[in-house]
Backbone and ligand atoms as CSV (ligand in chain L), in Angstrom:
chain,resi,resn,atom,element,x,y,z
A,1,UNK,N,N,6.829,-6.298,-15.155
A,1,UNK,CA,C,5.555,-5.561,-15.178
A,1,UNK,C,C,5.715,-4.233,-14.437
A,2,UNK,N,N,5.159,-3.142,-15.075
A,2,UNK,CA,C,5.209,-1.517,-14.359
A,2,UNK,C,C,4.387,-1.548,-13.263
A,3,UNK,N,N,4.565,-1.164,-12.248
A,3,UNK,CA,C,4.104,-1.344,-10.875
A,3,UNK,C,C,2.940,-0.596,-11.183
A,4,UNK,N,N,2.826,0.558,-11.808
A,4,UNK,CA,C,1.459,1.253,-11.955
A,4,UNK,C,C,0.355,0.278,-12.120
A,5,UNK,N,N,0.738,-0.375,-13.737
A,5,UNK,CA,C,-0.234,-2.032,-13.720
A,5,UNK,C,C,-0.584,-2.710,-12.657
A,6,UNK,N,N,0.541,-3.445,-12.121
A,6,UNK,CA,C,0.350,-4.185,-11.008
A,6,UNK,C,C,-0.677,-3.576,-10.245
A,7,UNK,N,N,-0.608,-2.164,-9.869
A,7,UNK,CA,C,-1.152,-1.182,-8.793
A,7,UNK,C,C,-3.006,-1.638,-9.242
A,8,UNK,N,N,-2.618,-1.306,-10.739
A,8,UNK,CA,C,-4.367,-0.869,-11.310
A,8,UNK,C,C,-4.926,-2.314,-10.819
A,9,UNK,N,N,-4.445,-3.837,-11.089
A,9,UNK,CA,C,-4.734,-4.871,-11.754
A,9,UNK,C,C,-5.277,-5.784,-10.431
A,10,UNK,N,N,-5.099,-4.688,-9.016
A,10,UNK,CA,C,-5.483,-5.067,-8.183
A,10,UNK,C,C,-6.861,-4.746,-7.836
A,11,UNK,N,N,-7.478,-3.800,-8.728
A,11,UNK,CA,C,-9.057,-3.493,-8.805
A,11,UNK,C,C,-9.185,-2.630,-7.585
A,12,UNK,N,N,-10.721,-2.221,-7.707
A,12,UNK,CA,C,-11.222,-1.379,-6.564
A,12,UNK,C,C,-10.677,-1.674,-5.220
A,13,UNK,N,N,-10.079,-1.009,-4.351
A,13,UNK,CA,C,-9.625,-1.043,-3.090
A,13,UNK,C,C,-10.526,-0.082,-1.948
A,14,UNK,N,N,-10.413,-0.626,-1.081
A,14,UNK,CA,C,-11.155,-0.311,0.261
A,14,UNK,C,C,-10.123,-0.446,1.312
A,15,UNK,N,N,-10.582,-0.259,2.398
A,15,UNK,CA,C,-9.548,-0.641,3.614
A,15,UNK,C,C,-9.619,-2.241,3.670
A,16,UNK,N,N,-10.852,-2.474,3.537
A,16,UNK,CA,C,-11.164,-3.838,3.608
A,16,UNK,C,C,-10.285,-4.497,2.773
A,17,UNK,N,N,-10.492,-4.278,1.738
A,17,UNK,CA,C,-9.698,-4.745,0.305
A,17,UNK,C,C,-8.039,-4.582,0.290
A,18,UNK,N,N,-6.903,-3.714,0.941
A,18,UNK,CA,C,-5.982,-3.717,1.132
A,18,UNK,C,C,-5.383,-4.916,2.162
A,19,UNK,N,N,-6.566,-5.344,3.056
A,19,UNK,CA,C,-6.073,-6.263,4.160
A,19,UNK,C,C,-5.863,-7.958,3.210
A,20,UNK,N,N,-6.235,-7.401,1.910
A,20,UNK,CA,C,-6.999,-9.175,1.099
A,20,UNK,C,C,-5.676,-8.999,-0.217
A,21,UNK,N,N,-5.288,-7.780,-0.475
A,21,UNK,CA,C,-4.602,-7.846,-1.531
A,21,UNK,C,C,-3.395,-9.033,-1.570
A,22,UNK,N,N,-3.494,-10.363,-2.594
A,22,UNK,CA,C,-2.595,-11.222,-2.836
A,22,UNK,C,C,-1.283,-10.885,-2.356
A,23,UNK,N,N,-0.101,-11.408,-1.678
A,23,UNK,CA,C,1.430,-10.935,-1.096
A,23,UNK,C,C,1.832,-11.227,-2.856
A,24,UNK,N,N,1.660,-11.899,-3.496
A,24,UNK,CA,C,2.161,-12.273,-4.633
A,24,UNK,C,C,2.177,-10.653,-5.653
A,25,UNK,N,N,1.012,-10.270,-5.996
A,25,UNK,CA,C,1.185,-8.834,-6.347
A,25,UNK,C,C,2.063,-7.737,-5.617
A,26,UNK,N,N,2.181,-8.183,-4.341
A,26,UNK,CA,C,3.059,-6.493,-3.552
A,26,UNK,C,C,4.610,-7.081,-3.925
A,27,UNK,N,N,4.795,-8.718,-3.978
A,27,UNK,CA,C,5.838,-8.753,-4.276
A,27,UNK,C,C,6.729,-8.802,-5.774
A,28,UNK,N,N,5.132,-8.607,-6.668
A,28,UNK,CA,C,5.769,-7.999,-7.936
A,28,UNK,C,C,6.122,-6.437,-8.268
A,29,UNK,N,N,4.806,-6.127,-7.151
A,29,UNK,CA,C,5.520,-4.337,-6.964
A,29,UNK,C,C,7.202,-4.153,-6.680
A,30,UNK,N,N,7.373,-4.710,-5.812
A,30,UNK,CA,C,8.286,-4.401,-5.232
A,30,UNK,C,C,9.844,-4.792,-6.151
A,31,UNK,N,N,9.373,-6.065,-6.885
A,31,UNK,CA,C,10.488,-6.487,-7.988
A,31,UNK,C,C,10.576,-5.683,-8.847
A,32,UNK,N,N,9.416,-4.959,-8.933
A,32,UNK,CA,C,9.295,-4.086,-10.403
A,32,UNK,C,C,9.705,-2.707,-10.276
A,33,UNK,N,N,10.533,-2.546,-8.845
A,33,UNK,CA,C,10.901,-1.077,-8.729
A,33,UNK,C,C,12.441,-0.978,-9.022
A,34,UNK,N,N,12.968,0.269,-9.667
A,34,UNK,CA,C,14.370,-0.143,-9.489
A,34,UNK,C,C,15.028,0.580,-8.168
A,35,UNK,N,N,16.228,0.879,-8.289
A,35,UNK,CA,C,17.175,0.826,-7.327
A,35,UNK,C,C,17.237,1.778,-6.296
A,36,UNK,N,N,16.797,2.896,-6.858
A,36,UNK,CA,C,16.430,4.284,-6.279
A,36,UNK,C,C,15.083,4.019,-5.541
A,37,UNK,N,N,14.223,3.559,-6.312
A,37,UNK,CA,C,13.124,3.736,-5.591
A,37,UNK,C,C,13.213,2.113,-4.697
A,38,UNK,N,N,14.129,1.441,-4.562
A,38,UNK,CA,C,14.050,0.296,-3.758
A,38,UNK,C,C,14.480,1.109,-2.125
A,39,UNK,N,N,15.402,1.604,-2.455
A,39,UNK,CA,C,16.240,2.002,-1.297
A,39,UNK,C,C,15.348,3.475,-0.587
A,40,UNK,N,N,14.847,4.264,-1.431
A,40,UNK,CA,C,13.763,4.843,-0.771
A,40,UNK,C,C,12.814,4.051,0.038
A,41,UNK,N,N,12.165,2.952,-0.547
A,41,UNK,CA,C,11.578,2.415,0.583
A,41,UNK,C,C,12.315,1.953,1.346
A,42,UNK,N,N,13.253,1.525,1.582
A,42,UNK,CA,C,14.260,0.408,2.845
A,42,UNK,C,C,14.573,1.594,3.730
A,43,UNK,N,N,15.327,2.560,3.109
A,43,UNK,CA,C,15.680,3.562,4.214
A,43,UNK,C,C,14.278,4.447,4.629
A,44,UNK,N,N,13.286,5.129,4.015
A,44,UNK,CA,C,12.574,5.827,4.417
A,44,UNK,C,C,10.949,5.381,4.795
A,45,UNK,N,N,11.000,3.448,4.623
A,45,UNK,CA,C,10.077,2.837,5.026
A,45,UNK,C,C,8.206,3.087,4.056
A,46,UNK,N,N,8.355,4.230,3.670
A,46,UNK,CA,C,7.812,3.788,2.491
A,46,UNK,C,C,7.898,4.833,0.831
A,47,UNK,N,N,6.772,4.282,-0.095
A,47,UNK,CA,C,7.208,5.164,-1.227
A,47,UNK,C,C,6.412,5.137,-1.479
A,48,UNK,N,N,5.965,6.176,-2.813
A,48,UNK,CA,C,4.735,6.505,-3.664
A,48,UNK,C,C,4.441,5.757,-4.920
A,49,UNK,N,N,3.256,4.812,-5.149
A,49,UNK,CA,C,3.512,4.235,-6.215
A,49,UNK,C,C,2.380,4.983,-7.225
A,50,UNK,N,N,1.593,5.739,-6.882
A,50,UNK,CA,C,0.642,5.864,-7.625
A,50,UNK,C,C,-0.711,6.727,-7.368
A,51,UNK,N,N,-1.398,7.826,-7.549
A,51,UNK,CA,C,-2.552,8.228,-6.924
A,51,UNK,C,C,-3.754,7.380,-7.617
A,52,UNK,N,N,-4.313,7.513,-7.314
A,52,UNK,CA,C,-5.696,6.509,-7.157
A,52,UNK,C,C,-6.594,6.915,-7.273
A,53,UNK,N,N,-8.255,6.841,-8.148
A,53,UNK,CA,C,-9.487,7.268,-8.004
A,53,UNK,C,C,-10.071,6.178,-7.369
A,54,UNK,N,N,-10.335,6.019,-6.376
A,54,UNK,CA,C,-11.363,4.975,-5.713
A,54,UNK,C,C,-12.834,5.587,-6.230
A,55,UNK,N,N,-13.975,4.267,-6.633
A,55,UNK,CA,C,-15.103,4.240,-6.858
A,55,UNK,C,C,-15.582,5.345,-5.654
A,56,UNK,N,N,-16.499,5.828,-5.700
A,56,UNK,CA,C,-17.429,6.877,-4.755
A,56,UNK,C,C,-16.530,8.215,-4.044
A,57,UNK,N,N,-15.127,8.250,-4.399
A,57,UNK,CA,C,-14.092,9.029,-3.950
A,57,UNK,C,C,-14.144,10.628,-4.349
A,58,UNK,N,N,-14.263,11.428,-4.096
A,58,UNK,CA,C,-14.465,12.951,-5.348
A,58,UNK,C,C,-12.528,13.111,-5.603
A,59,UNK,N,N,-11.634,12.831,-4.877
A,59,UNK,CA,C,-10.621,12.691,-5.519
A,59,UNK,C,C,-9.222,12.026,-5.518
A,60,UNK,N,N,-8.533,11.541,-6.057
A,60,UNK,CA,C,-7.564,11.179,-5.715
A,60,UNK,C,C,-6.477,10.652,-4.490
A,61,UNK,N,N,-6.084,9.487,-4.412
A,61,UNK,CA,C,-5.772,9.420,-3.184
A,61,UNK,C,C,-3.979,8.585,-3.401
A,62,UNK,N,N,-3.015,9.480,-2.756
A,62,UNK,CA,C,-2.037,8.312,-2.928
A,62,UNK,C,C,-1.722,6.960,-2.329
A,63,UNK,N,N,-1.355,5.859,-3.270
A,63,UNK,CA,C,-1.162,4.763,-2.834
A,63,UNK,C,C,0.251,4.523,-2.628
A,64,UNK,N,N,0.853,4.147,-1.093
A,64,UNK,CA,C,2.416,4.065,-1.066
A,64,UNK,C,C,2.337,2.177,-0.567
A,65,UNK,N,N,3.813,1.842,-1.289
A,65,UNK,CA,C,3.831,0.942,-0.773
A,65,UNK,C,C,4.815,1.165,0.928
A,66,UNK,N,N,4.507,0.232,2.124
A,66,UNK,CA,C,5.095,0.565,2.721
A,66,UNK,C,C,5.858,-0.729,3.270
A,67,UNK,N,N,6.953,-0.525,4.589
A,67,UNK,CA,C,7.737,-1.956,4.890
A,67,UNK,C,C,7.015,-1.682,6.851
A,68,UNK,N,N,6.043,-2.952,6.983
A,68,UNK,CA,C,5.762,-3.012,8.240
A,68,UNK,C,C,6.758,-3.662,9.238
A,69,UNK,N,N,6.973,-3.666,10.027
A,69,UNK,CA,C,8.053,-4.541,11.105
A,69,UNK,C,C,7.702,-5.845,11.225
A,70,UNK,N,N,6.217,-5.660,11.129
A,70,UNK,CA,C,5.886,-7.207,11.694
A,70,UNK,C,C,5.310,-8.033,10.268
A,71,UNK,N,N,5.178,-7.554,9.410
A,71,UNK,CA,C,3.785,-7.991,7.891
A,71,UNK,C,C,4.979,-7.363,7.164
A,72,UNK,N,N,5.987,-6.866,6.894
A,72,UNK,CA,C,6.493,-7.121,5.326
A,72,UNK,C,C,5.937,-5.808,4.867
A,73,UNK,N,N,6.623,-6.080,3.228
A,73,UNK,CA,C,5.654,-4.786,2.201
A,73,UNK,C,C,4.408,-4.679,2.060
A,74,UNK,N,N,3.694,-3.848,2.554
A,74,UNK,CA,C,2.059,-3.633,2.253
A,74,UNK,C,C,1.782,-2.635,2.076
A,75,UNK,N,N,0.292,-2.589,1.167
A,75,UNK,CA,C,0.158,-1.193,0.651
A,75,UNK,C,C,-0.939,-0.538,1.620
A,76,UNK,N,N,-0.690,0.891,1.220
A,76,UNK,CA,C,-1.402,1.363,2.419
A,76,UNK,C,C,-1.818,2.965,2.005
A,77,UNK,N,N,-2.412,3.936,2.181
A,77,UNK,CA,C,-2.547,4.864,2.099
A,77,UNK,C,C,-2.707,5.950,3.146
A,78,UNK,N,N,-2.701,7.142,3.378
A,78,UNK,CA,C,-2.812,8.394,4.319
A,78,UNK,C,C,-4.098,7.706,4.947
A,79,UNK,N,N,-4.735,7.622,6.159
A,79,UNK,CA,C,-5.647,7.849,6.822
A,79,UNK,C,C,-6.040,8.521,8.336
A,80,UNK,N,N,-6.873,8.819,8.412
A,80,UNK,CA,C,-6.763,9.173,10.301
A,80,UNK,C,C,-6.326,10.481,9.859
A,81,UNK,N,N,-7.052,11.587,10.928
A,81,UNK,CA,C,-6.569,12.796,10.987
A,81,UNK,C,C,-5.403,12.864,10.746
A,82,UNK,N,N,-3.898,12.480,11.489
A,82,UNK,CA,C,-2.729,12.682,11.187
A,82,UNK,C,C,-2.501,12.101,9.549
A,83,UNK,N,N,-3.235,11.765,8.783
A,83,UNK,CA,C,-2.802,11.199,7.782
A,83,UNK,C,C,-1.497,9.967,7.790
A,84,UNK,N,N,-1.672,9.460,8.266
A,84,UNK,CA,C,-0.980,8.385,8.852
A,84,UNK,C,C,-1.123,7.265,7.802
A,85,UNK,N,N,0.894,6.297,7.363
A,85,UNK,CA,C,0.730,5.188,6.545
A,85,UNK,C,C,-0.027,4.487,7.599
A,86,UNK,N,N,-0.568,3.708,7.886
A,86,UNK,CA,C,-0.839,2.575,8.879
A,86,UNK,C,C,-0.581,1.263,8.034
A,87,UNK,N,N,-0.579,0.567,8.554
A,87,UNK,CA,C,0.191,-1.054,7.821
A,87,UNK,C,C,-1.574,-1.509,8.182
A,88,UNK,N,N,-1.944,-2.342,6.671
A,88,UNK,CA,C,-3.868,-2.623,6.729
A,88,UNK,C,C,-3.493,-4.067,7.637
A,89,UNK,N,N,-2.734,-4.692,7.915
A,89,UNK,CA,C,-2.454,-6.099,8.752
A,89,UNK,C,C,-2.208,-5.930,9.929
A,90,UNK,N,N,-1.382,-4.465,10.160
A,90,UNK,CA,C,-1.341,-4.441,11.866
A,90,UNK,C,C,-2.882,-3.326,12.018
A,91,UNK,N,N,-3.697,-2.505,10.948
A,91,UNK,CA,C,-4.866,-2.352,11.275
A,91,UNK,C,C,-6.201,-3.089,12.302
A,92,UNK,N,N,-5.662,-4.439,11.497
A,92,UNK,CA,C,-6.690,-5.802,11.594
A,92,UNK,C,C,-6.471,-6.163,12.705
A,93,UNK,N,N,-5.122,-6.652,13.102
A,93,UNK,CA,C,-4.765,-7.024,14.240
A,93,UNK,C,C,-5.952,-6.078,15.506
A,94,UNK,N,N,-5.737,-4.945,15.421
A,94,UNK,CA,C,-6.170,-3.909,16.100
A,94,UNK,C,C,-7.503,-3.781,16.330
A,95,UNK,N,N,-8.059,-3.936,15.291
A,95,UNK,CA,C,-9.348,-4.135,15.135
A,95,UNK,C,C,-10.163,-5.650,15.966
A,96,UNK,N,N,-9.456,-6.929,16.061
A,96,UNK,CA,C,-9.447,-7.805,16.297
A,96,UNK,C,C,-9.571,-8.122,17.726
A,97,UNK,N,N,-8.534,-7.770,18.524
A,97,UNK,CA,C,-8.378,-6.956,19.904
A,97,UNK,C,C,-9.344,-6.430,20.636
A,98,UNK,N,N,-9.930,-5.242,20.109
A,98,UNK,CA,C,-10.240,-4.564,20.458
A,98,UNK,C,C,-12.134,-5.062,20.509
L,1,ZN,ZN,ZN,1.779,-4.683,10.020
């Protein structure tokens, strides 16, 4: 399956909604990439799979998959002034804490 699919087939996303996305889908993303773009993520920790219209959004947003230290492949996007990947599982954690 083309990871774009996979990407779409995960429906409307939120922050909320990235913390819920099935491991079973990120780990068809991730089967479904080839070799170049495998090793882009391993060495450079993450990659671009796709820009995105989120519902209520005025535009586009990229979706990378990324490799957390502690949670594995998860998807994640720019947020926070620095535009920052943040991993949505060590988000939670954080949130949790706090
Ligand atoms: Zn994490």
């Amino acid at each position: 399956m083309d990871k774009r699919q996979v990407l779409a087939s995960l429906g409307v996303m939120s922050v909320m909604g990235l913390q819920q996305i099935n491991p079973e889908k990120i780990t068809q993303i991730v089967s479904s990439l080839n070799m170049m773009e495998f090793l882009t993520l391993i060495v450079t920790g993450k990659l671009l799979l796709d820009w995105v219209m989120l519902d209520g959004w005025k535009d586009k947003i990229p979706f990378y998959i990324i490799k957390c230290k502690t949670h594995g492949f998860q998807i994640s996007y720019p947020s926070g002034f620095s535009r920052e990947l943040i991993c949505p599982k060590c988000t939670k954690e954080l949130s949790i804490k706090l």
